[in-house]
C-alpha positions as a Markdown table, in Angstrom:
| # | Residue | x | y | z |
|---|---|---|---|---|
| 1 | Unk | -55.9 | -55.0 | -3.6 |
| 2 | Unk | -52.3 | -55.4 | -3.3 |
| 3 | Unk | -51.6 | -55.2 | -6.9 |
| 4 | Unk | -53.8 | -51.7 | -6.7 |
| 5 | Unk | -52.2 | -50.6 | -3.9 |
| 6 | Unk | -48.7 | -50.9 | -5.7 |
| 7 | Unk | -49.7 | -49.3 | -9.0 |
| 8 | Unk | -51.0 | -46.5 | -6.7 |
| 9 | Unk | -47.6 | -46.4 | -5.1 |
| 10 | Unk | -45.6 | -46.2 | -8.3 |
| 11 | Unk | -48.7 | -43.3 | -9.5 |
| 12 | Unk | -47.7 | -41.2 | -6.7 |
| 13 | Unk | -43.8 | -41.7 | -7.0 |
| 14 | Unk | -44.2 | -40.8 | -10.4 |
| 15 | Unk | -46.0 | -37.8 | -10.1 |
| 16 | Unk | -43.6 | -36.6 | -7.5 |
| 17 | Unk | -41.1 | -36.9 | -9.5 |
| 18 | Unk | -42.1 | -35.5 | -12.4 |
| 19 | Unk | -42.9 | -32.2 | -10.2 |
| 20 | Unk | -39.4 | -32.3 | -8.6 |
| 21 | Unk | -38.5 | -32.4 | -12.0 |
| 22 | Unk | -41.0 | -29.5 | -12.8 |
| 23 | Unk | -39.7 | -27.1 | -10.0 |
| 24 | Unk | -36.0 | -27.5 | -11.1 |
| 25 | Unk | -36.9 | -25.4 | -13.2 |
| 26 | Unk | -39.2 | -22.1 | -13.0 |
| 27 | Unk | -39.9 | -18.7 | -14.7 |
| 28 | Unk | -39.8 | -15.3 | -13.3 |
| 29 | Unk | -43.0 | -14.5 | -15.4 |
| 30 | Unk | -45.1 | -18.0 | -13.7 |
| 31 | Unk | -44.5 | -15.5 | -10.4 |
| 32 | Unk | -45.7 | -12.5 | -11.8 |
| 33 | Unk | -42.7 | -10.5 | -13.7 |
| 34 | Unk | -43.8 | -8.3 | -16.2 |
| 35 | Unk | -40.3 | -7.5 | -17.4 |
| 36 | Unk | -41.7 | -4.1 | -19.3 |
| 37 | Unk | -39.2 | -1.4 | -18.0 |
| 38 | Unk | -41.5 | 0.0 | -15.5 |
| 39 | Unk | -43.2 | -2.1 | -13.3 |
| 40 | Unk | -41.2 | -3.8 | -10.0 |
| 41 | Unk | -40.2 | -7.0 | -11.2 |
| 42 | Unk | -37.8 | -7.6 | -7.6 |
| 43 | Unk | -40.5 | -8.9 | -5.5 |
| 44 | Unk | -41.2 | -11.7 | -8.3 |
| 45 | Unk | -37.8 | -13.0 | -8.7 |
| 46 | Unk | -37.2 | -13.2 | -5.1 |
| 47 | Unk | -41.0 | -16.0 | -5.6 |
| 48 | Unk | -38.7 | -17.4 | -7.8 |
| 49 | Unk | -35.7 | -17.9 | -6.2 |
| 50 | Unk | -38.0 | -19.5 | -3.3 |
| 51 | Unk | -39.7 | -21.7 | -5.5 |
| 52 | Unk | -36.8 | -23.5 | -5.8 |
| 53 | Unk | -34.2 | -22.5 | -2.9 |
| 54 | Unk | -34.5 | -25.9 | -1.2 |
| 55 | Unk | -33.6 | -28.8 | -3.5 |
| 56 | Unk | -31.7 | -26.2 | -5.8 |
| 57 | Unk | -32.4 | -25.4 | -9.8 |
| 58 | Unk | -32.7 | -22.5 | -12.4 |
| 59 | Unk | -34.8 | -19.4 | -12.0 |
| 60 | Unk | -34.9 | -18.2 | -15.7 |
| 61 | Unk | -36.0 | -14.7 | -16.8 |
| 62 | Unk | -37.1 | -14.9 | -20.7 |
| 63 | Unk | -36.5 | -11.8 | -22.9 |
| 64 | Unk | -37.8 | -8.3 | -21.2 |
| 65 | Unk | -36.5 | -5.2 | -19.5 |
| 66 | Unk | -37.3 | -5.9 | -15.9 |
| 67 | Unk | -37.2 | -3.0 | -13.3 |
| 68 | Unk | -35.6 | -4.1 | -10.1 |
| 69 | Unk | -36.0 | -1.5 | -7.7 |
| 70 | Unk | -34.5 | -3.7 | -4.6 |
| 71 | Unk | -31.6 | -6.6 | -4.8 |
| 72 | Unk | -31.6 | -10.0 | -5.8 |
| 73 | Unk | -30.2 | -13.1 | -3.5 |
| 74 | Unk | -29.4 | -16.5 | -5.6 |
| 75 | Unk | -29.8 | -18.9 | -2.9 |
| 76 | Unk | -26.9 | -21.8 | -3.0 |
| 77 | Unk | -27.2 | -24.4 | -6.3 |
| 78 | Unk | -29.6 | -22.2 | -8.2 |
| 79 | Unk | -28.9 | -20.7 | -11.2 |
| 80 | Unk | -30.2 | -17.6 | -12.4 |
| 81 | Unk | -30.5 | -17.8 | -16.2 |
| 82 | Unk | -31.5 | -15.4 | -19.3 |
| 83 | Unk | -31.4 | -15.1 | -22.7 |
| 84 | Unk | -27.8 | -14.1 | -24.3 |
| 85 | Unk | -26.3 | -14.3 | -27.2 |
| 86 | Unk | -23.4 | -12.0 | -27.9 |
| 87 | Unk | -22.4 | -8.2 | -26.2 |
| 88 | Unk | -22.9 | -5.6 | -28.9 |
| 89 | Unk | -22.5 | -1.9 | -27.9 |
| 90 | Unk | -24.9 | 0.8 | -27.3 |
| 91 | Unk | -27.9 | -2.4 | -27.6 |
| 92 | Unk | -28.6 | -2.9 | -24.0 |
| 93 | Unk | -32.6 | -3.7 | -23.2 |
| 94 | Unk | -31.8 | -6.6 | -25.7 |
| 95 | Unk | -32.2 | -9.9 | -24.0 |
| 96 | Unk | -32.7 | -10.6 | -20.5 |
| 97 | Unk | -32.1 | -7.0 | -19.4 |
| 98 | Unk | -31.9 | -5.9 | -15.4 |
| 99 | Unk | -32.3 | -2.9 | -14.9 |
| 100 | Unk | -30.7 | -1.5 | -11.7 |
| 101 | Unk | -31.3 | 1.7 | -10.0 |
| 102 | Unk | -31.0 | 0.7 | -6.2 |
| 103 | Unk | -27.6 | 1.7 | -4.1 |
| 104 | Unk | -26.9 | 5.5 | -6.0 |
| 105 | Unk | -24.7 | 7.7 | -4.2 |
| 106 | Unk | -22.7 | 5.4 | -2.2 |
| 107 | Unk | -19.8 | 2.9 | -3.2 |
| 108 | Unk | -20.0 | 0.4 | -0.2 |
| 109 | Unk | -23.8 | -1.1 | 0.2 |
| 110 | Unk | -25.2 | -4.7 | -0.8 |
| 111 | Unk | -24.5 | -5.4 | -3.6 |
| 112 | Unk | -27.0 | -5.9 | -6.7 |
| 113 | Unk | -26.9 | -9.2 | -7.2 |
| 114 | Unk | -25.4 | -11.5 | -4.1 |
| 115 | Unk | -24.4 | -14.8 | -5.5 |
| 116 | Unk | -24.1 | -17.8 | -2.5 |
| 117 | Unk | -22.3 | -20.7 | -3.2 |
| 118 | Unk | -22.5 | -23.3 | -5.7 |
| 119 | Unk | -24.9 | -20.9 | -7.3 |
| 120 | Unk | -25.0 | -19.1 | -10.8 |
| 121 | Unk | -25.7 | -16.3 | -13.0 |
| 122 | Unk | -26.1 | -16.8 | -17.0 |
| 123 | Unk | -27.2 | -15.1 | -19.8 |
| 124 | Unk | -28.2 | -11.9 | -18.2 |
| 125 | Unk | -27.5 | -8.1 | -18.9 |
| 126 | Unk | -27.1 | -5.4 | -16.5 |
| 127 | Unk | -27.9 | -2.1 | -16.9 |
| 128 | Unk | -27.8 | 1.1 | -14.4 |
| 129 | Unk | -30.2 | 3.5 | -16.2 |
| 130 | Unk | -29.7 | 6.4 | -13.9 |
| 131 | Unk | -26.0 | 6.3 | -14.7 |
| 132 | Unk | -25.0 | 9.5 | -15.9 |
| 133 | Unk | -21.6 | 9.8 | -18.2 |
| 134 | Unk | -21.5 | 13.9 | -17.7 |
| 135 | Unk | -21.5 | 13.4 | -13.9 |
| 136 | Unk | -21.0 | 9.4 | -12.8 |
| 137 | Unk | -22.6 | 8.4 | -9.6 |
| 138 | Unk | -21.2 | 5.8 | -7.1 |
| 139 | Unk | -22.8 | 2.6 | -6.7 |
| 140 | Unk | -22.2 | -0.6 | -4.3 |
| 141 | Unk | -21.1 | -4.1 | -6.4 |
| 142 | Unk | -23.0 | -5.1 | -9.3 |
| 143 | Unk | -22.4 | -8.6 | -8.2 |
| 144 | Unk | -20.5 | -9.7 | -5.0 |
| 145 | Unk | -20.0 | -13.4 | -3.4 |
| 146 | Unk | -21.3 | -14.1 | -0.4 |
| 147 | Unk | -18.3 | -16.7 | 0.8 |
| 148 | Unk | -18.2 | -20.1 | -0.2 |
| 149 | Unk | -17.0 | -22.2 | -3.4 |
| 150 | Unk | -18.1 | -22.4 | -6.9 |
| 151 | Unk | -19.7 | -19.5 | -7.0 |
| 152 | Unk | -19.8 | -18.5 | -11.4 |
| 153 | Unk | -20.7 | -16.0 | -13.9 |
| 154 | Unk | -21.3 | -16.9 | -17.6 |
| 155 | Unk | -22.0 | -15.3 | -20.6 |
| 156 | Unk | -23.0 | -11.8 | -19.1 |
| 157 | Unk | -22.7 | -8.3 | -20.1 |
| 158 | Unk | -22.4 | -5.3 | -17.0 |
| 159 | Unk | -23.3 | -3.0 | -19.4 |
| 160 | Unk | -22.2 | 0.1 | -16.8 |
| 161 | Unk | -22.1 | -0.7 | -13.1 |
| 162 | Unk | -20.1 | 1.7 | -11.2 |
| 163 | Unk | -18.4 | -1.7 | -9.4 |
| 164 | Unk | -18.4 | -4.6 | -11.9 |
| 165 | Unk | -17.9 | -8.3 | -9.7 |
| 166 | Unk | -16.4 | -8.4 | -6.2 |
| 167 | Unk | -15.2 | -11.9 | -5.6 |
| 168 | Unk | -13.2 | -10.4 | -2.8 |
| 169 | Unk | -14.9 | -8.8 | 0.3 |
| 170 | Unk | -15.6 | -12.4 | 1.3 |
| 171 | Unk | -13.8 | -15.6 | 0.4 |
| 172 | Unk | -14.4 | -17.4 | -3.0 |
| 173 | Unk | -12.5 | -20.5 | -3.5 |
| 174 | Unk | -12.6 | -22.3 | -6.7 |
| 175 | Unk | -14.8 | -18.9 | -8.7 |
| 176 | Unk | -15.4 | -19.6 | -12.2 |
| 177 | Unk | -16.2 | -16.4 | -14.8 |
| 178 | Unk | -16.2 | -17.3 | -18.7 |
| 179 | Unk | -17.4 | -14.5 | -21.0 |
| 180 | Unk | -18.0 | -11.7 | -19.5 |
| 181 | Unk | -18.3 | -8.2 | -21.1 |
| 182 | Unk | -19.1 | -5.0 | -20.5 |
| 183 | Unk | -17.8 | -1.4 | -19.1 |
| 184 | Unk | -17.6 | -1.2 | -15.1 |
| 185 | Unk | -16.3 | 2.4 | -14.6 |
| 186 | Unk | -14.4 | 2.6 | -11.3 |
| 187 | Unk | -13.2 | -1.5 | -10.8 |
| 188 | Unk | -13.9 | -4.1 | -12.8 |
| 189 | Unk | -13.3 | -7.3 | -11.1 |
| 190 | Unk | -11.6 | -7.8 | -7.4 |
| 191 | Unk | -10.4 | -11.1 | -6.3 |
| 192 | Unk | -9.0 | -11.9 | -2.8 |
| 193 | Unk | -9.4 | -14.5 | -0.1 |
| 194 | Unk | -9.4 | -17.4 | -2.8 |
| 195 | Unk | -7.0 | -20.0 | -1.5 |
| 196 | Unk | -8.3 | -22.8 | -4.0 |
| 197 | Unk | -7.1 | -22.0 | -7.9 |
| 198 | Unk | -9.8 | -19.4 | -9.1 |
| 199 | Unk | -10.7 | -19.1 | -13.3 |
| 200 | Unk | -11.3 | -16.4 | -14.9 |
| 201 | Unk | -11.4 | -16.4 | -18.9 |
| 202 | Unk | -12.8 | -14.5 | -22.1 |
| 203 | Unk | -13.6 | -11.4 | -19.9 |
| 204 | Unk | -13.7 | -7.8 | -22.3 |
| 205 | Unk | -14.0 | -4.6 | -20.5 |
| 206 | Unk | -14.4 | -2.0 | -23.1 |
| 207 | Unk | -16.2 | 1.0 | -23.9 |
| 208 | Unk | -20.6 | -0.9 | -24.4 |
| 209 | Unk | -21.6 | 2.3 | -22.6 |
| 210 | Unk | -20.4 | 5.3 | -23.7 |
| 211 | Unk | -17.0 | 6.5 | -24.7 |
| 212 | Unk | -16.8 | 10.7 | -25.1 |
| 213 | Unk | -14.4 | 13.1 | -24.9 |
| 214 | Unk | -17.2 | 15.9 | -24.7 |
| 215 | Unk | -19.1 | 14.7 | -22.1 |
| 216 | Unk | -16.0 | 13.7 | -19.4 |
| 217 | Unk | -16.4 | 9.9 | -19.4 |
| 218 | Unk | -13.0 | 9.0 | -21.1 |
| 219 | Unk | -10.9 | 11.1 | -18.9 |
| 220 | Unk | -13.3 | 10.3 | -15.7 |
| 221 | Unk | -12.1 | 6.3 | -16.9 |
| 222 | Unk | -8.4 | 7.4 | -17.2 |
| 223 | Unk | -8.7 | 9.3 | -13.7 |
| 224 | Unk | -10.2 | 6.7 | -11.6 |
| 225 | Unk | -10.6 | 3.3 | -13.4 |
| 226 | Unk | -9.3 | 0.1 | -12.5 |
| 227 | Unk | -10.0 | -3.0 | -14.5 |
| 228 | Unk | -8.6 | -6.2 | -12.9 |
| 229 | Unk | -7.5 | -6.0 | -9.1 |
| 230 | Unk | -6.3 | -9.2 | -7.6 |
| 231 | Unk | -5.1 | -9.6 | -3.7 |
| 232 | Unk | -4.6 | -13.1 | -1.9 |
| 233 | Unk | -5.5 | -15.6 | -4.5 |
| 234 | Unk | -3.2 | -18.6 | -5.2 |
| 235 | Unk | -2.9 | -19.8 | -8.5 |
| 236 | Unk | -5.4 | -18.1 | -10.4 |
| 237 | Unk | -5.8 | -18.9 | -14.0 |
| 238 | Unk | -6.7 | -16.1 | -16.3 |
| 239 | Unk | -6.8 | -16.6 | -19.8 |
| 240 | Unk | -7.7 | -13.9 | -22.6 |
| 241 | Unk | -8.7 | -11.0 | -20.6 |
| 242 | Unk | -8.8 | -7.4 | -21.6 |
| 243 | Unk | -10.1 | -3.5 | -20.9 |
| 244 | Unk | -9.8 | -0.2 | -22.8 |
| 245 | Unk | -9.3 | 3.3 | -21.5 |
| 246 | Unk | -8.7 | 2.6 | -18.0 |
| 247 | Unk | -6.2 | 4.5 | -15.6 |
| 248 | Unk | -5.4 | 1.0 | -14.6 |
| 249 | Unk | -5.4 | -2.4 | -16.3 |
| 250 | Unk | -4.0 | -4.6 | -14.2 |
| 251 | Unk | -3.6 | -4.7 | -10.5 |
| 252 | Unk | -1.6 | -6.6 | -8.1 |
| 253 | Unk | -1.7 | -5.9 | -4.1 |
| 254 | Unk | -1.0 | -6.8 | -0.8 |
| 255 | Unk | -4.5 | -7.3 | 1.2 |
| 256 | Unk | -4.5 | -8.4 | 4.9 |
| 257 | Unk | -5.3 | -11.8 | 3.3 |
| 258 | Unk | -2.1 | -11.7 | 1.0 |
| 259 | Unk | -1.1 | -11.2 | -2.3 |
| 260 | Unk | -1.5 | -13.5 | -5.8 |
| 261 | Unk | 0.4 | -15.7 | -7.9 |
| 262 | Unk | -0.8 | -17.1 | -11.0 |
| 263 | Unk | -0.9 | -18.0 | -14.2 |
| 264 | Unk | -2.3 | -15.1 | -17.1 |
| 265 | Unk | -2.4 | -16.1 | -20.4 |
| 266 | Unk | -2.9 | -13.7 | -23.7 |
| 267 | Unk | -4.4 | -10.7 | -21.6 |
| 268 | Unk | -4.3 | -7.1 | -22.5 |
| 269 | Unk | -5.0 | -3.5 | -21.6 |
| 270 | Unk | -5.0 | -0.9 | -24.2 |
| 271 | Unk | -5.4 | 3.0 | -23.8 |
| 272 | Unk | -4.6 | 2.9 | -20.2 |
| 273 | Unk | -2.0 | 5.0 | -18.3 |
| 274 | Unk | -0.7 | 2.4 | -16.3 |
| 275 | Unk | -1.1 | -1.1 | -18.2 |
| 276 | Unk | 0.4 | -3.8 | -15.1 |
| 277 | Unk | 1.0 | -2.3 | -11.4 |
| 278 | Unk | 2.4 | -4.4 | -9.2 |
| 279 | Unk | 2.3 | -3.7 | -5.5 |
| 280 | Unk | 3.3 | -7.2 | -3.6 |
| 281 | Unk | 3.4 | -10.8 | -5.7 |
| 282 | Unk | 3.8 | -14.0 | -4.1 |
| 283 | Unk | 7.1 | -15.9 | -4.2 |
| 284 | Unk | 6.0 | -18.1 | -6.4 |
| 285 | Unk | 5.2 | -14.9 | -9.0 |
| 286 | Unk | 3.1 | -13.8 | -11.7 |
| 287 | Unk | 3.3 | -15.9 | -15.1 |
| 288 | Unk | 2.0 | -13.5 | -17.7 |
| 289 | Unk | 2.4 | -14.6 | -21.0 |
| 290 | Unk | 1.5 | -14.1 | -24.5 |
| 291 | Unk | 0.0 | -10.0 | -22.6 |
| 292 | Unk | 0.1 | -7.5 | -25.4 |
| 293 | Unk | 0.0 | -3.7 | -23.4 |
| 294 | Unk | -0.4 | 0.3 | -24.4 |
| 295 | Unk | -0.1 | 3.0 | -22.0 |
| 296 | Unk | -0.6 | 6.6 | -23.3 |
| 297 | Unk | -3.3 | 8.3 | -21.3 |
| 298 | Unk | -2.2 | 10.5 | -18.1 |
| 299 | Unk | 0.8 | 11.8 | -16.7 |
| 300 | Unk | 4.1 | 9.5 | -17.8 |
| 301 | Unk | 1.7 | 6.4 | -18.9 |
| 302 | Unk | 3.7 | 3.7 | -17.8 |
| 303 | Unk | 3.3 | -0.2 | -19.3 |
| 304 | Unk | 4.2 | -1.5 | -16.2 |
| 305 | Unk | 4.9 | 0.3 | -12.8 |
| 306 | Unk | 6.4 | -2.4 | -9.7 |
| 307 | Unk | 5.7 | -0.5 | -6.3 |
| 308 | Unk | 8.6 | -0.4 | -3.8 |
| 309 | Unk | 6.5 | -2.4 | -1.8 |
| 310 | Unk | 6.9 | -5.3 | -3.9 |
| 311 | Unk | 9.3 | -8.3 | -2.8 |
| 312 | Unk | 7.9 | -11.1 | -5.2 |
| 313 | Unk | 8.5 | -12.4 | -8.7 |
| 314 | Unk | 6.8 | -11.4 | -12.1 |
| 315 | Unk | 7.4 | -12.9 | -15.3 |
| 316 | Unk | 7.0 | -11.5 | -18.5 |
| 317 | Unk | 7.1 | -13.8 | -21.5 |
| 318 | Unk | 6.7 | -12.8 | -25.4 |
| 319 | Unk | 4.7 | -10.5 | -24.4 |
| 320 | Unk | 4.4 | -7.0 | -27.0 |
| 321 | Unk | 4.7 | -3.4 | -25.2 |
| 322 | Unk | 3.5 | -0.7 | -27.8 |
| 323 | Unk | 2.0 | 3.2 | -28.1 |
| 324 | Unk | 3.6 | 6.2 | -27.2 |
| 325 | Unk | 4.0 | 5.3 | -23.4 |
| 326 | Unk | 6.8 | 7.4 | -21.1 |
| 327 | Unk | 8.0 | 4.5 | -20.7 |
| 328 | Unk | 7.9 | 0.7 | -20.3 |
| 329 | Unk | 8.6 | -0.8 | -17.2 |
| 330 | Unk | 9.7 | 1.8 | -13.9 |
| 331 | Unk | 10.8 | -1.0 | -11.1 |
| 332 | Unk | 11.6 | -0.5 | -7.8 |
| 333 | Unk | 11.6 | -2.5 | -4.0 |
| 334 | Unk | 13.4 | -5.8 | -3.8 |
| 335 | Unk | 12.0 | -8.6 | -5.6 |
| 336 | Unk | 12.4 | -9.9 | -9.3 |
| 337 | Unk | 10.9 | -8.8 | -12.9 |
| 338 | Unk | 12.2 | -10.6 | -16.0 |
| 339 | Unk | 11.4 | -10.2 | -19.7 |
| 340 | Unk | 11.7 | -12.5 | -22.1 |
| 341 | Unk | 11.5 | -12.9 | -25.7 |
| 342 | Unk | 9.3 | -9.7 | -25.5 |
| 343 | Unk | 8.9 | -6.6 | -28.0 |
| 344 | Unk | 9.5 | -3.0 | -26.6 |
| 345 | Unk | 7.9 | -0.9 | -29.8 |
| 346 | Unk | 7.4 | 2.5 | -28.0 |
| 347 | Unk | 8.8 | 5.0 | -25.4 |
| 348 | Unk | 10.5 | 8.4 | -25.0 |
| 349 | Unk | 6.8 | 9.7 | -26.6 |
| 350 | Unk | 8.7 | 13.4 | -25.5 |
| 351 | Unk | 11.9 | 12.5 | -27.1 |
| 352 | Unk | 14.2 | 13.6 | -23.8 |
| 353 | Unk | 16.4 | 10.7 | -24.1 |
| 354 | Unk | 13.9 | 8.4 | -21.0 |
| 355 | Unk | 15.2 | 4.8 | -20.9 |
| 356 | Unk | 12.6 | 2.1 | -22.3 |
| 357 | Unk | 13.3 | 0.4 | -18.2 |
| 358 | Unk | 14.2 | 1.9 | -15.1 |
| 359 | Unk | 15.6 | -0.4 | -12.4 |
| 360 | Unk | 15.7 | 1.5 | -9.0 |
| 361 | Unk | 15.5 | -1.2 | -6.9 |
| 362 | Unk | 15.9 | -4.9 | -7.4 |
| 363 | Unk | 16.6 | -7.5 | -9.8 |
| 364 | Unk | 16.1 | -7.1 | -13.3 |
| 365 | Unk | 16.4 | -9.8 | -16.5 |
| 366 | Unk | 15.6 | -9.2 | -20.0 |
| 367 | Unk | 16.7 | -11.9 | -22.7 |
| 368 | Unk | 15.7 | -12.7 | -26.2 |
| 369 | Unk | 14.0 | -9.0 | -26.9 |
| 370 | Unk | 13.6 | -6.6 | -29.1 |
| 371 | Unk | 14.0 | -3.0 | -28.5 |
| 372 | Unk | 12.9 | -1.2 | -31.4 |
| 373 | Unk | 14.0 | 2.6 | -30.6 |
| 374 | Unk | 17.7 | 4.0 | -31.1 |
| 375 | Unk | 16.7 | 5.3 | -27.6 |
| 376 | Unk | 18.7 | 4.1 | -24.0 |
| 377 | Unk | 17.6 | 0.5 | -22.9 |
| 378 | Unk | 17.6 | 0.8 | -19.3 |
| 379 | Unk | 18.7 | 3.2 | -16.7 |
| 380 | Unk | 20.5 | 1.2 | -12.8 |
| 381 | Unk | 19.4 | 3.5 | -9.8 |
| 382 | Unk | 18.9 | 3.9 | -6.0 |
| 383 | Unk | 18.8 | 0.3 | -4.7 |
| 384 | Unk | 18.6 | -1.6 | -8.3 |
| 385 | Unk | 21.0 | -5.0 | -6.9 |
| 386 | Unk | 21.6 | -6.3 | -10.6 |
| 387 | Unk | 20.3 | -6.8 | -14.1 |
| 388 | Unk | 20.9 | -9.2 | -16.9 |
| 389 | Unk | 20.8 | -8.5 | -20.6 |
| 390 | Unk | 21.3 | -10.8 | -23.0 |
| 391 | Unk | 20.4 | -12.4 | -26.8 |
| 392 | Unk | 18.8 | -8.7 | -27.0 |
| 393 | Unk | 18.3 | -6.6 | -30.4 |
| 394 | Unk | 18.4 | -3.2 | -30.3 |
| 395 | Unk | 17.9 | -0.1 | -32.4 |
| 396 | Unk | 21.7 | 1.2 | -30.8 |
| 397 | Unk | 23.2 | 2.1 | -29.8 |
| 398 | Unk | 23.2 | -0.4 | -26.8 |
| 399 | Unk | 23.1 | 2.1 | -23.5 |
| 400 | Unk | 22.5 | 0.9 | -20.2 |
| 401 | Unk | 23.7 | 3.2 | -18.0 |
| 402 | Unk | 24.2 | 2.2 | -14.1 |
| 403 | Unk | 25.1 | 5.2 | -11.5 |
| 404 | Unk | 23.6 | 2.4 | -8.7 |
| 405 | Unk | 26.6 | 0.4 | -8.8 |
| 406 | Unk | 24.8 | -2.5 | -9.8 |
| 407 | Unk | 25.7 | -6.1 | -11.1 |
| 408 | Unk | 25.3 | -5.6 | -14.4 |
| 409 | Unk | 25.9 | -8.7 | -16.8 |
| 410 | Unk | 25.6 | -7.9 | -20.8 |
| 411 | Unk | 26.4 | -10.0 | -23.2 |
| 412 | Unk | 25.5 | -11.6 | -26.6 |
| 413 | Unk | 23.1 | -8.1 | -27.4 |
| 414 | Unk | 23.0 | -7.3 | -31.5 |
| 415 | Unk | 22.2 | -3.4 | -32.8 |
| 416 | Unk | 20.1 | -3.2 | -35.7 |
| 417 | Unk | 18.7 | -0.5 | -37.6 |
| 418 | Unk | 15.1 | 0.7 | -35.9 |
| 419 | Unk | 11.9 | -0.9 | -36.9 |
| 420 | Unk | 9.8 | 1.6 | -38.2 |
| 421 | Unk | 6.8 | 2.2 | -35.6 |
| 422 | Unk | 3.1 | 3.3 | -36.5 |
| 423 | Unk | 2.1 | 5.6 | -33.7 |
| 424 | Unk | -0.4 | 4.8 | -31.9 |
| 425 | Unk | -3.5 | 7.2 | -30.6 |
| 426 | Unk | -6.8 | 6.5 | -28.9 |
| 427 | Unk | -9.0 | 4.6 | -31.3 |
| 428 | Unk | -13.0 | 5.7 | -31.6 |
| 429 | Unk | -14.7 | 2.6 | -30.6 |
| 430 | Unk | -16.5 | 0.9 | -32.9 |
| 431 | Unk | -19.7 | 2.4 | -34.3 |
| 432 | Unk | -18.1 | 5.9 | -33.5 |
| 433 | Unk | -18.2 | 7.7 | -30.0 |
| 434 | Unk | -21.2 | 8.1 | -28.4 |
C-alpha cells in the first residue's frame, strides 16, 4: 500500500507538472479567436492572457487578421507572441496581424496594447485600418508601459499607429526594443522616467504605409512628425536607429522628470527638416556616433537645431551631414556641441552665402572635419562664448566670421579644392509611391 501510495504520489506530481508546463503556454484560437478580419477577436485574447496571468507564460496568436475592437492588457511575465518574419511594405494582414480601430479621434486614451512589467510583445503586426492618409485621424499609444522594469518589444512592425510606443507617461527602467519597424505618423517612440540604462536597437521608421505627395501624407509627416523623443532617461543605449520623412528625427527635451544622456550608435534620419533638436541634455551629454543625417523638407531644414534652453553637452563623432539642408548645425543657450572627424557635404541650398554652423550662444568645437563647400564655415553671434577649429579641411576659403566677440581658436585648418557633391532629393520609396 505504501509502495501504491507513492507511485500515486509521483502520478499526480507528474501530471501537474506536465499541465503547468501545458499552460505556459496557450493559443488565442484554444479560446475562441477566429483571427478572420471581421469577427471580435478582443474578448478571446483577454481568456488568454488569464489563462496564464498567474504563474506567467506566452499567449501566442498564430497567423490571421484578428479584429480587436477593445484593448489588450499583457499581465506581468507573459509574453504575447506571433508569427514574424521580416517588415515588407504595403504587405500588412501578413502574419500575426492586429487590427486596431478602437481610440479614433483623440490623441490621449489607453493605449492599444498596455504592456506591465517583465512582460512582452513578439512577432506581431499592427495595423489601424481606419487610418486615412488624405485626412489622418488621432489615435491614443499603440503600445504604452504601464510602470515597472523589463518591459520589451521584439521583432514587430506598427504598420501605421498615429502614436507608435510610449515608454514615457509612466516609468520604464531597464526597456528593451530590438527590431522594430514600421511608420508611426505623429511620434514614434517617447522615453522618459527611465533611471536604469534603457536599450533600444535595429528600430526603422520609414514609409510601410503610404508615402504620397497627392494625397497629403508626406507633407502631413514633414508638418507634424516626430520619430525619436527622449526626456529623463540615463544612459540609454541606442544602436542603429532610423526614420524617413519626418519634420523631426531626433528629439531631446527637458520633462519634469529630466532630460537624457546616452550613448547612440550608427542612427540616422533622412528626408526630415530638422534631423537632431536638442532642447536640454544632461551633463554628462549625448554620445552620437557613427549618425549619418539629411535635412531638406520645410522651412530652412536644419541637420541639427540646439534650443536656447539647452545647458548640457552633445557630442558628435564621424558622423556624415549631407542634402541640400539650410544649414547644418544653428546653436544657441549655454552648454557645449563638438564635432569631430565629421563630414559637412551640403548647405547654402539657396546659395546666399549661409554659414554651414551658426554659434549664437555657447561653446562650440569642431576638429578633424571636412567641409566640402567653398561656402563660410561658421558664423559667432549673440552670446556664442568661444569656438575651436582645428585639423579642419575646407573647400576655402577658410571664413569664420565672429561679430560676438567670441574666443575664437583656429589653427592647423587646410583649404582644398571642393568635393564634388550629388544633390540630393526625396527618394520614392521602394516599390514606388503609393
Amino acid at each position: 500500500m505504501i509502495r501504491w501510495g507513492i507511485l500515486a504520489g509521483v502520478i499526480i506530481t507528474a501530471a501537474m507538472a506536465a499541465g503547468a508546463q501545458e499552460a505556459s503556454r496557450v493559443s488565442v484560437r484554444d479560446f475562441g479567436a477566429r483571427g478572420d478580419g471581421r469577427t471580435d477577436d478582443t474578448a478571446a485574447f483577454r481568456r488568454a492572457f488569464e489563462a496564464v496571468r498567474r504563474s506567467g507564460g506566452t499567449v501566442f496568436a498564430p497567423v490571421g487578421n484578428y479584429l480587436i475592437g477593445g484593448r489588450l492588457v499583457v499581465p506581468e511575465r507573459v509574453t504575447l507572441e506571433g508569427i514574424w518574419t521580416a517588415p515588407t511594405a504595403w504587405t500588412q494582414n501578413q502574419g500575426t496581424t492586429l487590427l486596431a480601430v478602437e481610440g479614433a479621434g483623440r490623441e490621449d486614451g489607453p493605449a492599444f496594447i498596455t504592456l506591465h512589467a517583465n512582460s512582452v510583445l513578439k512577432g506581431i503586426t499592427v495595423f489601424y485600418s481606419d487610418q486615412d492618409p488624405k485626412k489622418v485621424k488621432p489615435y491614443p499609444w499603440c503600445i504604452q508601459g504601464a510602470g515597472g522594469d523589463n518591459m520589451s518589444i521584439v521583432d514587430c512592425l506598427l504598420v501605421n499607429p498615429y502614436q507608435g510606443v510610449d515608454f514615457g507617461t509612466h516609468p520604464s527602467g531597464r526597456h528593451y526594443i530590438r527590431g522594430l519597424y514600421g511608420q508611426p505618423l505623429r511620434r514614434g517612440i517617447f522615453v522618459d522616467k527611465c533611471l536604469d540604462v534603457g536599450r533600444i536597437e535595429n528600430v526603422h521608421f520609414w514609409p510601410f504605409w503610404s508615402w504620397d505627395e497627392k494625397d497629403g501624407i508626406r507633407d502631413w509627416l514633414w508638418q507634424q512628425g516626430e520619430a525619436f523623443i527622449f526626456g529623463r532617461t540615463d544612459w540609454e543605449y541606442v544602436l542603429n536607429t532610423f526614420c524617413f520623412g519626418y519634420r523631426v528625427g531626433y528629439r531631446f527635451l527637458q520633462t519634469k522628470d529630466g532630460a537624457m544622456n546616452g550613448n547612440l550608435l550608427g542612427i540616422g534620419a533622412d528626408a526630415t527638416n530638422i534631423a537632431v533638436l536638442v532642447e536640454q541634455t544632461q551633463p554628462a551629454g549625448l554620445l552620437i556616433t557613427n549618425g549619418e543625417f539629411v535635412s531638406f523638407a520645410g522651412n530652412r531644414p536644419t541637420e541639427v537645431v540646439v534650443n536656447e534652453t539647452h545647458s548640457g553637452v552633445v557630442q558628435f563623432q564621424n558622423c556624415a551631414f549631407w542634402g541640400p539642408a539650410h544649414q547644418i548645425a544653428r546653436i544657441a543657450g549655454t552648454g557645449s556641441v563638438t564635432f569631430s572627424t565629421c563630414n559637412f557635404v551640403e548647405w547654402d541650398r539657396d546659395k546666399k552665402g549661409v554659414p554651414a554652423i551658426e554659434l549664437s550662444g555657447g561653446h562650440l568645437v569642431v576638429t578633424g572635419s571636412i567641409f566640402h563647400r567653398p561656402a563660410p564655415q561658421a558664423v559667432l553671434t549673440g552670446r556664442a562664448q568661444s569656438a575651436i577649429f582645428s585639423s579642419c579641411r575646407v573647400a576655402g576659403p577658410f571664413s569664420v566670421a565672429n561679430p560676438a566677440g567670441a574666443d575664437l581658436q583656429a589653427g592647423l585648418n587646410v583649404t582644398a579644392k571642393p568635393t564634388p557633391a550629388a544633390r540630393h532629393t526625396a527618394p520614392a520609396p521602394e516599390g514606388g509611391a503609393r
